[in-house]
C-alpha positions as CSV (number, residue, x, y, z in Angstrom):
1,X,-38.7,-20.5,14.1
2,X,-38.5,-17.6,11.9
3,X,-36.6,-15.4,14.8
4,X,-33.6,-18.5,14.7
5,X,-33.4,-18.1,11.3
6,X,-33.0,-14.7,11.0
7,X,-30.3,-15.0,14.1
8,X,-28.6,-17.5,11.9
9,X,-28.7,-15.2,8.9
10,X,-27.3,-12.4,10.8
11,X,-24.6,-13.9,12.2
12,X,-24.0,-15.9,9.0
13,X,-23.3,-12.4,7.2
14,X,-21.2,-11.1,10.5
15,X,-19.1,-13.8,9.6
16,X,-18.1,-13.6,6.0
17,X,-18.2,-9.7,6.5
18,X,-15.2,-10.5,9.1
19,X,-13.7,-12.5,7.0
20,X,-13.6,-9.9,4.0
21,X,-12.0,-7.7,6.6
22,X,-9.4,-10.2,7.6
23,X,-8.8,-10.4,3.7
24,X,-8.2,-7.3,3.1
25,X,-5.8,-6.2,6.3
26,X,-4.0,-8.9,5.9
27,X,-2.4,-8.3,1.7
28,X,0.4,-10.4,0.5
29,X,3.2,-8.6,-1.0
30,X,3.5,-5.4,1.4
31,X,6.1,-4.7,2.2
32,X,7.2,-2.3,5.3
33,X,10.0,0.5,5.3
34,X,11.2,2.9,7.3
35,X,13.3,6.0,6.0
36,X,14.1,9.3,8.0
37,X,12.3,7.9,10.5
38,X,9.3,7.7,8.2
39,X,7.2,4.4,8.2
40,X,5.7,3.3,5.0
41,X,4.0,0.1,3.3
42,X,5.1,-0.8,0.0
43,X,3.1,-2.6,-2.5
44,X,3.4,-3.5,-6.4
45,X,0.8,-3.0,-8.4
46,X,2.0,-4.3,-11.5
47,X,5.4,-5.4,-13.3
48,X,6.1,-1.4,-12.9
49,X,4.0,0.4,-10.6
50,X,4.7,0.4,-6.9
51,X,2.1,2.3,-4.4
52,X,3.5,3.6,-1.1
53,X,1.4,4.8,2.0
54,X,2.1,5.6,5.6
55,X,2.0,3.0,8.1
56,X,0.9,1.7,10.3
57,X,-2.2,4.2,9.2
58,X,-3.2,6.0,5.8
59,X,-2.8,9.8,6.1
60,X,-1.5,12.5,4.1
61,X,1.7,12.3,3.1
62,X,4.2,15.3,3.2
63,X,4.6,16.5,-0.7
64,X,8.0,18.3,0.2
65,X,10.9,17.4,-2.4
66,X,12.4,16.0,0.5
67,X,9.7,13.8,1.7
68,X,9.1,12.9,-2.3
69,X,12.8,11.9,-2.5
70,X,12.5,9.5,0.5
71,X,9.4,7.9,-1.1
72,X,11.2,7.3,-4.2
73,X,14.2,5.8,-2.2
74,X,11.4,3.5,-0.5
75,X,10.5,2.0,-4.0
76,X,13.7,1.5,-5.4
77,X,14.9,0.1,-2.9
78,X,12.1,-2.6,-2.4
79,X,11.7,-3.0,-5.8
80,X,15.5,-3.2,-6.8
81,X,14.6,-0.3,-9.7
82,X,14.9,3.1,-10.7
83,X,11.9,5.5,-10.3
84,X,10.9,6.9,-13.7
85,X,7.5,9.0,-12.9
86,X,5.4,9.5,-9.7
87,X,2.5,11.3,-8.6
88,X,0.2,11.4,-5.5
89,X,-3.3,9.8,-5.4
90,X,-6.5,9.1,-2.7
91,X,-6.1,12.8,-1.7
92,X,-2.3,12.3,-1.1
93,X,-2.8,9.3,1.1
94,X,-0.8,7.4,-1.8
95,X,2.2,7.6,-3.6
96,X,2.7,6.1,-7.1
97,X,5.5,5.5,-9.0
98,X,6.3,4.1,-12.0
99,X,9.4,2.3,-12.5
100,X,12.3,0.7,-15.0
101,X,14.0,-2.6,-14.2
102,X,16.1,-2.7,-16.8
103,X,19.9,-2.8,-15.6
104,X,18.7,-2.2,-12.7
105,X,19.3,1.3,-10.5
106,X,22.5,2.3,-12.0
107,X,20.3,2.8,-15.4
């Protein structure tokens, strides 16, 4: 009896650890874009702060001024504002910017 249980109980926990997975893959509110040729997933964080990433898998992301351009494009253009600040984070696996809605991008 005590082997069923403990069976039960592993499965049990395969389960909801499955689940947490499924959770976390599948995140509302990312957005894909592809710039350059570049593929990226776009989320927002808050009212004004958008992350970017490379998809379909995290990895390094190129730090040129060219590369940090086409990230910035990425935002605005998903989030319909104008890129005030930005930096890199998770060991350059993440771009953040910070951005301004009011007027929109002409502002």
């Amino acid at each position: 009896m005590k082997q069923y249980f403990s069976w039960g109980l592993t499965l049990a926990s395969l389960g909801f650890s499955g689940c947490a997975m499924l959770s976390a893959k599948a995140e509302p509110g990312v957005r894909n874009v592809t710039l350059g040729g570049h593929s990226y997933e776009l989320s927002q964080i808050t009212d004004s702060t958008w992350t970017a990433s490379a998809s379909p898998k995290p990895k390094v992301l190129e730090k040129s001024p060219t590369a940090t351009a086409r990230l910035q494009q990425a935002v605005e253009m998903v989030s319909g504002c104008r890129v005030t600040d930005s930096d890199y984070s998770r060991q350059g696996t993440q771009f953040d910017a910070q951005v301004t809605c009011s007027g929109g991008l002409g502002n």
